[in-house]
C-alpha positions in Angstrom: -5.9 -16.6 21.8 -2.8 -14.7 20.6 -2.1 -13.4 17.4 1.1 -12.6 15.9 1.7 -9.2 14.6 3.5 -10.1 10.8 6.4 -8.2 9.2 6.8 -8.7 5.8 9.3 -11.2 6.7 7.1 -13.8 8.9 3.8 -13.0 6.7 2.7 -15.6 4.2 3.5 -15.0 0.9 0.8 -13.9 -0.5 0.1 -11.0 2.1 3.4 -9.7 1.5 2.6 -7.5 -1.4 -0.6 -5.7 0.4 1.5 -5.3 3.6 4.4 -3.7 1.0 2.0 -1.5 -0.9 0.1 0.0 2.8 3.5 0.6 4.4 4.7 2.6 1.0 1.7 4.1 1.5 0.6 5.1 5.3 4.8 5.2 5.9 3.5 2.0 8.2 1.6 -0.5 8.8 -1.1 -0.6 11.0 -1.0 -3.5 13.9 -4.5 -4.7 12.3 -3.3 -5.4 9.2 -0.2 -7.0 10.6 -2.4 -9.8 12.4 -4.8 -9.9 9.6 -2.0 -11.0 7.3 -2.0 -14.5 9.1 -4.8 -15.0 6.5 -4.3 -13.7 3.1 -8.2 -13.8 2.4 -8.8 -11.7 5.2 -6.0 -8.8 3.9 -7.2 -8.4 0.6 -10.8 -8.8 1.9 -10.2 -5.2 4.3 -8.4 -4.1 1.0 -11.1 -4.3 -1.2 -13.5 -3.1 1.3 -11.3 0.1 1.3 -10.8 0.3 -2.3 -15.2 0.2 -2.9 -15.0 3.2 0.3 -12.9 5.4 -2.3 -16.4 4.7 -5.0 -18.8 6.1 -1.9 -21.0 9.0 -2.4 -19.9 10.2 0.9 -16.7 12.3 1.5 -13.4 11.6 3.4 -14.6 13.4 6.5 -18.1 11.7 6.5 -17.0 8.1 5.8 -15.0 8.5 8.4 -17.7 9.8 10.7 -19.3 6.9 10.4 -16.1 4.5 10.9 -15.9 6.2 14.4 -19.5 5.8 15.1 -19.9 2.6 14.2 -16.8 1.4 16.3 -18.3 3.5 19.2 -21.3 2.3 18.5 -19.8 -1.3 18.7 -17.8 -0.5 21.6 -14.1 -1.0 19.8 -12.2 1.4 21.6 -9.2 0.1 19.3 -11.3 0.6 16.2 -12.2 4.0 17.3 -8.4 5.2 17.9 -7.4 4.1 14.6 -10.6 6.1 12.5 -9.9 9.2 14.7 -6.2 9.0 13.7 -7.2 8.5 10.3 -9.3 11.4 10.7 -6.8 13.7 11.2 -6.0 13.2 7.7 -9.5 15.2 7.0 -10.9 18.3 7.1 -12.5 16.7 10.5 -13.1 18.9 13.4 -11.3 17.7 16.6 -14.1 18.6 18.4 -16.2 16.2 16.8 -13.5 13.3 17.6 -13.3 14.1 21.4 -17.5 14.5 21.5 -17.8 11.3 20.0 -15.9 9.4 22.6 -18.1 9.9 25.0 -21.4 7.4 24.4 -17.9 4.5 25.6 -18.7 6.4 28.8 -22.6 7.7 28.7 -23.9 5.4 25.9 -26.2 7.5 24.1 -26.0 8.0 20.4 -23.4 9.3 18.6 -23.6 12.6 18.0 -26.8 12.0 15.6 -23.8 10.6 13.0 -22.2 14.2 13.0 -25.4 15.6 13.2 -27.6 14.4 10.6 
């Protein structure tokens, strides 16, 4: 199956605006969001899922620890580049990013989720 990667231009309608508002606001728009604008549901779906993420008890750095475990965990390499680039956004230690990359290649648990 192929998907196509929207620009505002090919997206439907109604994913236009969402795809508008994330490029004003990442200065792009991630290849994800691009296919997920194929359905509109789907878009503001992820959207809202981010938007409850900003109401979490846990910080930018530790909801992001979990993003990269759980794509690890799940064994989305894609997923996992796209949280540690949004990690470098945090307070994140690098070290931390590169340590948990390795259970793709030993499969042992996560770093204890940054170690708690």
């Amino acid at each position: 199956m192929k998907f196509e990667l929207h620009q505002n231009a090919t997206a439907p309608e109604s994913s236009r605006p969402i795809l508008e508002a994330t490029e004003q606001a990442l200065k792009f728009v991630p290849n994800l969001y691009r296919v997920m604008a194929e359905s509109p549901a789907a878009l503001t779906a992820d959207q809202a899922m981010g938007q409850a993420q900003l109401l979490s008890a846990l910080s930018a750095v530790e909801q992001q620890v979990v993003a990269i475990t759980i794509s690890i965990a799940n064994g989305c390499e894609y997923c996992a580049a796209a949280h540690s680039t949004l990690a470098t956004d945090t307070p994140l230690d690098d070290a931390f990013t590169k340590q948990a990359w390795q259970p793709l290649k030993t499969n042992y648990p996560v770093a204890a989720t940054y170690h708690y």
